[in-house]
Legacy VTK file of the C-alpha trace (Angstrom):
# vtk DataFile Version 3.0
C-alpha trace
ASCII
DATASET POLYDATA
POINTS 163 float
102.047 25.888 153.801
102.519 26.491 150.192
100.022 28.716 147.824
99.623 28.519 144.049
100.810 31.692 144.045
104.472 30.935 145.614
107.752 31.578 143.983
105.541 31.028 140.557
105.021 34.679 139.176
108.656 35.961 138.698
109.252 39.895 140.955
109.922 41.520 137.907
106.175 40.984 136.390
104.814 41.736 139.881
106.896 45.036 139.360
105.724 45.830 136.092
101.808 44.925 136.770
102.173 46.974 139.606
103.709 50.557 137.820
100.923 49.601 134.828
98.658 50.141 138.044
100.450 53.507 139.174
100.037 54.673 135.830
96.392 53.821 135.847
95.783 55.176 139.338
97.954 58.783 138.132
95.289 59.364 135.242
97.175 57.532 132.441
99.551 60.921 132.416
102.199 61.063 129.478
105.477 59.749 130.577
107.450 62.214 127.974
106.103 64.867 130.105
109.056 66.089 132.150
107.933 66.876 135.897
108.889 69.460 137.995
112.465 70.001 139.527
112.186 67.905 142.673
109.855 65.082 141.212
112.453 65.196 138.505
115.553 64.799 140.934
113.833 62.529 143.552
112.544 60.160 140.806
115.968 60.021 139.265
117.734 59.881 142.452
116.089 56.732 143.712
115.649 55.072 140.420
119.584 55.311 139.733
120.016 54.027 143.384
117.624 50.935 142.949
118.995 50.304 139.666
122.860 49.978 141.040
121.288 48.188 144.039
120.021 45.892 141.543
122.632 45.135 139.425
125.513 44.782 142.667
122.836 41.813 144.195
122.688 40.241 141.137
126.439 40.559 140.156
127.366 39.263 143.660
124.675 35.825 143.238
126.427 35.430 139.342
130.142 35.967 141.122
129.613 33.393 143.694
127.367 31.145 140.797
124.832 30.550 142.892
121.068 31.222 140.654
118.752 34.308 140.525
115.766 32.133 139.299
113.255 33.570 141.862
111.313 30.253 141.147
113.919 27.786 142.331
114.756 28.886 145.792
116.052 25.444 146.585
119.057 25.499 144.246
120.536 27.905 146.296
124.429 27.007 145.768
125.810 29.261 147.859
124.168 31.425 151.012
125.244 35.159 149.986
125.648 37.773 152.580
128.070 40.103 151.564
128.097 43.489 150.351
124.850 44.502 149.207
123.567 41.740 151.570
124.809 43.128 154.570
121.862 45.395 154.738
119.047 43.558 153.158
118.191 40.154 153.104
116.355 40.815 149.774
117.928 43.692 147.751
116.859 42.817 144.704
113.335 42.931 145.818
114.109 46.421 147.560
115.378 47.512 143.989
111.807 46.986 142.584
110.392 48.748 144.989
112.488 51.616 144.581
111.839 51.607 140.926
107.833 51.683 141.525
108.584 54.528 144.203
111.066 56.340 141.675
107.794 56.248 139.104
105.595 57.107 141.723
107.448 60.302 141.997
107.814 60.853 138.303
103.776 60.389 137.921
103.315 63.120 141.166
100.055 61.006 141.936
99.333 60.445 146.289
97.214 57.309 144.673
100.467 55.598 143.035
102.342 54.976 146.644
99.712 52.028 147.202
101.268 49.922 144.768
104.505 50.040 146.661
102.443 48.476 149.417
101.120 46.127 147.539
104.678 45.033 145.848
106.374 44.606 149.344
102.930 42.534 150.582
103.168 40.166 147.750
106.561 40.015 147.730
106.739 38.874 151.471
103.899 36.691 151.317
104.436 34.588 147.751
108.758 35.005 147.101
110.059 35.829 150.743
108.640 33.222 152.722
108.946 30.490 150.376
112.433 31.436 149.610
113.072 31.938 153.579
111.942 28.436 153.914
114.186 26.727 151.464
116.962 28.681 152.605
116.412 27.308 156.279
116.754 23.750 155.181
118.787 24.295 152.711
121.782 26.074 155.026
120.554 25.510 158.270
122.076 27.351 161.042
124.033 29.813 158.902
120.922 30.839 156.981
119.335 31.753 160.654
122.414 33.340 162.195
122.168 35.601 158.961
118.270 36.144 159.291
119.059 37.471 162.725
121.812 39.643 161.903
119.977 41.306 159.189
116.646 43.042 158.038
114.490 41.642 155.591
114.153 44.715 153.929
116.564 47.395 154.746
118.545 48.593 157.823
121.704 48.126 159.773
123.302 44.976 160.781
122.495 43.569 164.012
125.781 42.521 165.441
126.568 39.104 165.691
126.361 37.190 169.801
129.773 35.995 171.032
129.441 32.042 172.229
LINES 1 164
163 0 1 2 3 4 5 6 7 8 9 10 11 12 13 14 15 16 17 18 19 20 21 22 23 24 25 26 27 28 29 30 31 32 33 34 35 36 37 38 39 40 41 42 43 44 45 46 47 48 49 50 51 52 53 54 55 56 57 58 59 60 61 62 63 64 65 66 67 68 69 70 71 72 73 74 75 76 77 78 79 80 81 82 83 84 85 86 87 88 89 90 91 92 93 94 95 96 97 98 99 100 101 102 103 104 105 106 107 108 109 110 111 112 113 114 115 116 117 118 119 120 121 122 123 124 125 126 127 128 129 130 131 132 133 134 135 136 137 138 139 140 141 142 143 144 145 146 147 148 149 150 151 152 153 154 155 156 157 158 159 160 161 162
């Protein structure tokens, strides 16, 4: 059953409210601030990661011209699943998270993991299972063969049944 909410508020605003909100829950701390040594290399570490992560899922949707409009699910052109997709269903989703965990670790706050939480909730709630949905009808048996063989979020492969 559809919500308001579904596929209308793009990820990337969700993302942004969301670090606003770590950066509220840190004690508004000054971002030109340089943390320490590991906050400095895990922040950068995973941030670099979810930014390539990003960019490859959205460079393989625009190489097979299928859209990225998070709002229009249903014209899907093409089901991707390689690459980047191999692992995750939803890598570009996974890439916001990482960037809210990347500024969790640059804010050193305990209170600014919840947001990351909260992201992958909403996410799953009002873009995943709408998009799941018009991905089922929209490719049928090859969008569930590929929901089997892989996560939603992140993991390895499942391999595929011989018939």
């Amino acid at each position: 059953m559809a919500t308001p909410l579904d596929t209308r508020i793009p990820p990337p605003l969700w993302a942004l409210g969301l670090g606003v909100t770590q950066w509220l829950l840190a004690g508004r701390p000054d971002y030109r601030r340089r943390p320490g040594s590991p906050r400095f290399l895990l922040a950068g570490t995973v941030g670099t990661a979810s930014a390539v992560l990003g960019i490859a899922a959205v460079s393989e949707f625009l190489r097979r011209g299928t859209t990225v409009h998070p709002g229009t699910p249903e014209h899907a052109s093409a089901l991707v699943t390689e690459r980047v997709y191999r692992f995750t269903r939803n890598p570009m989703y996974l890439s916001l998270a990482g960037a809210l965990v990347s500024n969790a670790a640059w804010l050193g706050a305990v209170r600014a993991v919840w947001p990351i939480a909260a992201l992958t909730g909403i996410l799953t709630a009002f873009q995943i299972l709408p998009e799941e949905r018009a991905l089922q009808e929209r490719f049928g048996e090859a969008y569930e063969d590929y929901r089997r063989r892989v996560p939603r979020w992140v993991g390895l492969p499942r391999r595929r049944r011989r018939t």
